[in-house]
N, C-alpha and C positions, 0 to 999 in steps of 0.2 A: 559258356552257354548262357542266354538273356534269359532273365529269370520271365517265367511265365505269365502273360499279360491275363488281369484278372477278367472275369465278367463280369458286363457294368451295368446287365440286366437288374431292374429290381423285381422284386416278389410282392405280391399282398395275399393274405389268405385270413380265412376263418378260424382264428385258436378254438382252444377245446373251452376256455374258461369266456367264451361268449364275447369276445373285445374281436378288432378286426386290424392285422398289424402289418407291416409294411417294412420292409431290408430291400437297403439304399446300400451299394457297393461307390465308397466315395473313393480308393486307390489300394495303396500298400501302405502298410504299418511300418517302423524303420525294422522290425523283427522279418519282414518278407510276406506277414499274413493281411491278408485283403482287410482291407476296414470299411467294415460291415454297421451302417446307423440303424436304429431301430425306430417306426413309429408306430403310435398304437392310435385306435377311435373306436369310437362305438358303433359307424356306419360306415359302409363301402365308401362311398363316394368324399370320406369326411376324410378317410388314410390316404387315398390315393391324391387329395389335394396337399396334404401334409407331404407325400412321399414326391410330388413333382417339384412341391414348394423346395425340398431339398436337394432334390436333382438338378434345379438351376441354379444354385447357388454352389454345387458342385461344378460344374459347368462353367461358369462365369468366376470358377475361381477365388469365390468368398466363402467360400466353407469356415463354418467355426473347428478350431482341432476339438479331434477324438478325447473324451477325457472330462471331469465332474468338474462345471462349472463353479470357479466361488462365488461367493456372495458378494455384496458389494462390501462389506466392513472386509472381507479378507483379505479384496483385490487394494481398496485403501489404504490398508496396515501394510502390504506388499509393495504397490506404487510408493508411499512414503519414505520406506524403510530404504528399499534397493533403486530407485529411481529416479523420484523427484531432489533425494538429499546430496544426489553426488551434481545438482547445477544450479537450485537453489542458494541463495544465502540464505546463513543461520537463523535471520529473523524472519524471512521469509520462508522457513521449513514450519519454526514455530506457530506460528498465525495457519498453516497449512494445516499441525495435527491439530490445533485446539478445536477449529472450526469442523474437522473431520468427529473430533470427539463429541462435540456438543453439537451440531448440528446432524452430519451426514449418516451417520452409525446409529442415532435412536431412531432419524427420520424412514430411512432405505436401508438401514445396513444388511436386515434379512433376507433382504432379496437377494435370488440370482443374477449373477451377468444379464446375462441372457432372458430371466425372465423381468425385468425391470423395464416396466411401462412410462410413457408419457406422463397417464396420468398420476403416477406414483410423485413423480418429482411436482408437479402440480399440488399437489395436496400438502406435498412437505413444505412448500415454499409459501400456499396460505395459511396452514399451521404458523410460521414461524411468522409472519405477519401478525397473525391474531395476538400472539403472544408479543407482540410490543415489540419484535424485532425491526431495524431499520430499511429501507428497501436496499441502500447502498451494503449492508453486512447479507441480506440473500442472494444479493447480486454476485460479492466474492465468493459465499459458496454453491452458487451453481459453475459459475469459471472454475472452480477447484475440480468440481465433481465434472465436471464436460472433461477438463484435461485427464485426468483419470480414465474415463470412458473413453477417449480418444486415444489412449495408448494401447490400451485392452484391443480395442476395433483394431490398430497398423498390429495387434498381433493373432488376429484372426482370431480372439477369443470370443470376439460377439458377431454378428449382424452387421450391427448399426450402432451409431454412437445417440442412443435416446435423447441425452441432452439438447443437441441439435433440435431436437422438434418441436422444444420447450423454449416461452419467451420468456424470459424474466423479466422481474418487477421492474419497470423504469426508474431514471434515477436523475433526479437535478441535480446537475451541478454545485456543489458549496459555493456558494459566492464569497470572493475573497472581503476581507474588512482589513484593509491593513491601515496603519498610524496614518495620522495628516501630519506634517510635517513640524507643524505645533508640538501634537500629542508626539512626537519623537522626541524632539528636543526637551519636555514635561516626561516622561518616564528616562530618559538619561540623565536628566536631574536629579533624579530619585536613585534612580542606582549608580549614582555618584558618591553616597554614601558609604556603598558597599566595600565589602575585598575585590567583590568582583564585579566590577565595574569595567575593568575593559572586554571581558567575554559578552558584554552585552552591547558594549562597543562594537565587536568584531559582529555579532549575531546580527543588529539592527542597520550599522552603517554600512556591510559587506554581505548581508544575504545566507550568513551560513546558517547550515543546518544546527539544531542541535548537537547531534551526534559529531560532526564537523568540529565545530566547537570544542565540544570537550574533550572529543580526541585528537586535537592537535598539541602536536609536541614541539618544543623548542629545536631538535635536529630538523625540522621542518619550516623552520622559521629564520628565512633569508635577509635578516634588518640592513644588511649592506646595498642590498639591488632591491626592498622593499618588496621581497615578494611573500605570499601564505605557500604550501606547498599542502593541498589535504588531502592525502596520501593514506590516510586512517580515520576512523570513526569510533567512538565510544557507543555502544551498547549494551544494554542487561539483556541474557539470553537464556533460557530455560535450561535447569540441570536436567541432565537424561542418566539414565541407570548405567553405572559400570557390572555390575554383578551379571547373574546368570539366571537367577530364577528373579523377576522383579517385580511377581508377586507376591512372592514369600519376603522380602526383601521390606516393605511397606507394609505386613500385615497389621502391624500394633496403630497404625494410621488409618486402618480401612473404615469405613461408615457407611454401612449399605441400607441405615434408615433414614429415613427422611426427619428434619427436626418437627419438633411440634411447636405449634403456630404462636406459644407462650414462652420459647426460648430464650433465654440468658445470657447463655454460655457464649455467644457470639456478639452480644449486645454494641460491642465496639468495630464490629468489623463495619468497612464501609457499601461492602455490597451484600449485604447480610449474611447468612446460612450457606456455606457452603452446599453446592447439591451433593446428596447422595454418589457415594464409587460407585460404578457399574459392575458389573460379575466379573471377576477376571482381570481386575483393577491392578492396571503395573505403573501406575503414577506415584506420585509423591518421592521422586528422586532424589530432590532438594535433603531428603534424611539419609538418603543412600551412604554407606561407608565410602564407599569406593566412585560415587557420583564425580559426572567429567562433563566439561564444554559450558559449563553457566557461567551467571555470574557479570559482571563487569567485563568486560572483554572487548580487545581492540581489535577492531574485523575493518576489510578495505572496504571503501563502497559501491555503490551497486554497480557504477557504469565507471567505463575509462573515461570519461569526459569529466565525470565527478573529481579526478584527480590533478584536472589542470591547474597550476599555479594562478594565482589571484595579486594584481597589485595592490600591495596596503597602500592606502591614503596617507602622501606623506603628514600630514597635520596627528596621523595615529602613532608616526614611530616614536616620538619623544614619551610619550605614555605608557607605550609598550615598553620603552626603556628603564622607565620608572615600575613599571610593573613587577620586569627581570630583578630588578635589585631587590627589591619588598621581598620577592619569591626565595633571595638567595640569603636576605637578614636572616628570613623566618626558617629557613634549613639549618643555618647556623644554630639559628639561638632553640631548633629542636631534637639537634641533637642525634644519639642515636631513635629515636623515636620516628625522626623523619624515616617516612616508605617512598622511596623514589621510584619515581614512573613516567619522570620525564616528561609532563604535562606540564601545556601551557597556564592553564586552571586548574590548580588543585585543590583539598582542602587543606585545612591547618595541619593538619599532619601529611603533607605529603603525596596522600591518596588522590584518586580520580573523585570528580563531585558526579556521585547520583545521580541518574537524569532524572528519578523523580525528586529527586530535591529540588533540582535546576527548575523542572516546570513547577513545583511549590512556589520556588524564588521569585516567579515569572507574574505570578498571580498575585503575591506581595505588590510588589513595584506599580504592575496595576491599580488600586488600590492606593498607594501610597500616593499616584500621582494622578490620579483621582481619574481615571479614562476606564470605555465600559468594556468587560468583560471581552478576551479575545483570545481565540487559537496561539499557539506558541508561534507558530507557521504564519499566522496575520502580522506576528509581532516582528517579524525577523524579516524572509525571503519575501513577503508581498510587499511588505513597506519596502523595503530596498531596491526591488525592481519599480515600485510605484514612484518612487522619491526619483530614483532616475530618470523614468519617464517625464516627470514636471519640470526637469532640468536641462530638457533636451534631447537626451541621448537616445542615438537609436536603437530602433530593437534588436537588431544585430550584435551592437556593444553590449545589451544589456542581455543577450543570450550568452555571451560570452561571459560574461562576470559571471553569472548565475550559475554555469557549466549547465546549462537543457542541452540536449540532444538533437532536438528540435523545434523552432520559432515559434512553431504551434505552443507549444507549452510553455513559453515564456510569454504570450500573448493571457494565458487564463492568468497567472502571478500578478503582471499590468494590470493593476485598477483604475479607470478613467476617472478624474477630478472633475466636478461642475461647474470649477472657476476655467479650467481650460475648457471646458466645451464653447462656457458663456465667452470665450474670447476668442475662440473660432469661430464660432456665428458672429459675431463682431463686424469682424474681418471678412464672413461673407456677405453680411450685408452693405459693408463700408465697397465692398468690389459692385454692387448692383447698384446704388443710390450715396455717390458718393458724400460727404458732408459738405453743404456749401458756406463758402467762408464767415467768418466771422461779424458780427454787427460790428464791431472797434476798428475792423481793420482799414488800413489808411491806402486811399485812393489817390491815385491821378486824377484831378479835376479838368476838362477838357472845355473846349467853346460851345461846343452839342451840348454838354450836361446843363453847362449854364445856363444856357438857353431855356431847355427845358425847364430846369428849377423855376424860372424865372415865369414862362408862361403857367406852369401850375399855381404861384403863387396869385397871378391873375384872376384865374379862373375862380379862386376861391374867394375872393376879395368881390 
């Protein structure tokens, strides 16, 4: 027998407690009982707008489900947890809760789904402006928070995805600054010095990433057929709590005052004062006993294209070969002390080199060879595609070395040179108004010319 099809009439009536309420029959519950919404107003005319407004979206099939909307900090700490972490990569989860912490959650977090305005996200997004934030850092987090809201909406927990209606701060482009081909060959100089001289070999003549860099291993390193193989990346990754209660877990850590503006205790750090825990504070992992996932850590990168093999420059294998040996004295002569990890660049003992050491090192050599101040990313991947470019090669080749995805984004890496432009306009001018020959240059003397010659000398005589 078909279970009995509800009535889909609504009601509005007069309570006894003077409000005026409205029961919306939206279907069956999975229990079998009608699911019955409720809206209340002060005026006839004010419920039954409310109760039609939810009758067409019953209707049209966009019903939010039956059931206590969360907040937006609950649905974030839920998207985070069970969602975004099983497609993200590990550093791309991190930068996801930090921003969620420190931006999303003080800004909106108390709102509902559902009750969460336009102009809510507005107001957080001029807050965080005033406060000296960059527009490119409120830009990531409204994209964090629109993805979020756009999961919530494909699960019929909201309406509408708000963020959608909201324009974020606009955002210029970084313009790249990468080496002039001078300033290259002048900071290889410099970190010619080094132990690690050919990682900045590899970074500046070849375009790698940092992370690239440091996590390339010798099992990936093809000296016979001259190939890279960057199949791995080196990255520092936030500890996250292994325990069970992980706020009890970090209590002797917790600091839920703010410092006072005569502070000490901090005087060395570099971004001063740490802020205040929040209530309910499950941070500070890095103390955790049983903390898991930080730390150093070899993670693939982001895109398959990121993986393609790269040709070394043959003029780099004899270097790289000298490199191998030094790498294999210095294991010798450390002994058991050496920590193998199979790294192209290690430190003296063995271990992976810091990536913030590496960009310390980066900022030396700067300095050292006396050129102004620049991004890791200006020093490495934009000089390498730019260095290409003056050399000829096309952007196609030079998407391929790079591994981009697409040509678009090997075009932003390409910084245009003013020595090439001024010899392209050269060359369009030389094509309009050719150059005409030279005052020295040796003619055929003919009867006509003579002639001529001749009567002008006349003339002037």
């Amino acid at each position: 027998m078909s279970p009995r099809k509800p009535n889909m009439e609504s009601s509005v009536y007069l309570g006894s407690d003077g409000w005026w309420h409205g029961r919306v029959t939206m279907g069956i519950k999975n229990d079998g009982t009608p699911d019955r919404r409720h809206r209340r107003a002060r005026t006839e005319p004010e419920v039954r707008r409310k109760v039609k407004a939810l009758e067409k979206l019953r209707d049209e099939g966009r019903a939010p489900k039956a059931g206590r909307v969360p907040t937006v900090a609950e649905w974030m700490t839920t998207y985070l947890t069970t969602i975004a972490s099983l497609k993200l990569k590990p550093r791309s989860l991190d930068d996801y809760w930090s921003k969620t912490r420190n931006d999303i959650i003080p800004g909106v977090g108390g709102h509902r789904l559902n009750k969460l305005a336009p102009e809510h996200l507005e107001a957080m997004y001029a807050a965080m402006l005033r406060a000296g934030r960059a527009p490119s850092h409120v830009l990531k987090v409204h994209r964090i928070l629109s993805r979020a809201l756009k999961i919530a909406h494909r699960r019929r927990m909201i309406v509408e995805n708000v963020a959608t209606l909201v324009d974020p701060p606009s955002v210029d482009e970084t313009e790249a600054n990468p080496f002039t081909q001078e300033e290259a060959k002048a900071f290889l100089r410099a970190a010619a010095k080094r132990p690690t001289f050919m990682r900045w070999i590899v970074g500046v003549g070849m375009g790698f990433r940092q992370g690239e860099c440091l996590g390339l291993r010798w099992s990936y390193v093809d000296l016979e057929t001259e190939l890279f193989h960057p199949r791995w990346q080196l990255q520092r990754l936030t500890w996250r709590h292994g325990c069970e209660d992980t706020h009890a877990c970090g209590a002797r850590l917790h600091r839920f005052d703010a410092c006072r503006p005569d502070c000490r205790a901090h005087g060395a750090y570099k971004r001063g004062c740490p802020k205040p825990c929040p209530k309910g504070c499950t941070g500070h992992a890095s103390a955790c006993p049983e903390r898991k996932g930080g730390g150093l850590v070899f993670t693939r990168p982001k895109t398959k294209k990121s993986q393609n093999p790269v040709p070394i420059p043959p003029p780099f294998v004899p270097y790289l070969c000298e490199h191998k040996d030094r790498q294999d004295a210095a294991r010798a002569a450390a002994g058991e002390d050496w920590e193998e990890c199979g790294a192209v660049f290690t430190r003296p003992d063995g271990r992976p080199i810091d990536p913030r050491a590496d960009w310390e090192e980066f900022k030396e050599l700067l300095e050292e060879a006396g050129i102004s101040d620049r991004r890791l990313y200006d020093g490495s991947r934009h000089t390498a595609g730019t260095i290409l470019n003056e050399l000829g090669v096309d952007m196609v080749t030079i998407m391929e070395i790079l591994r981009h995805t697409q040509i678009s984004q090997t075009k932003r890496y390409v910084k245009g040179r003013s020595t090439l432009s001024k010899d392209a306009m050269q060359r369009m001018g030389d094509a309009f108004f050719p150059a005409s020959g030279a005052a020295n240059e040796t003619r055929t003397e003919t009867a006509s010319t003579k002639d001529a010659r001749a009567r002008k000398r006349r003339r002037i005589r």
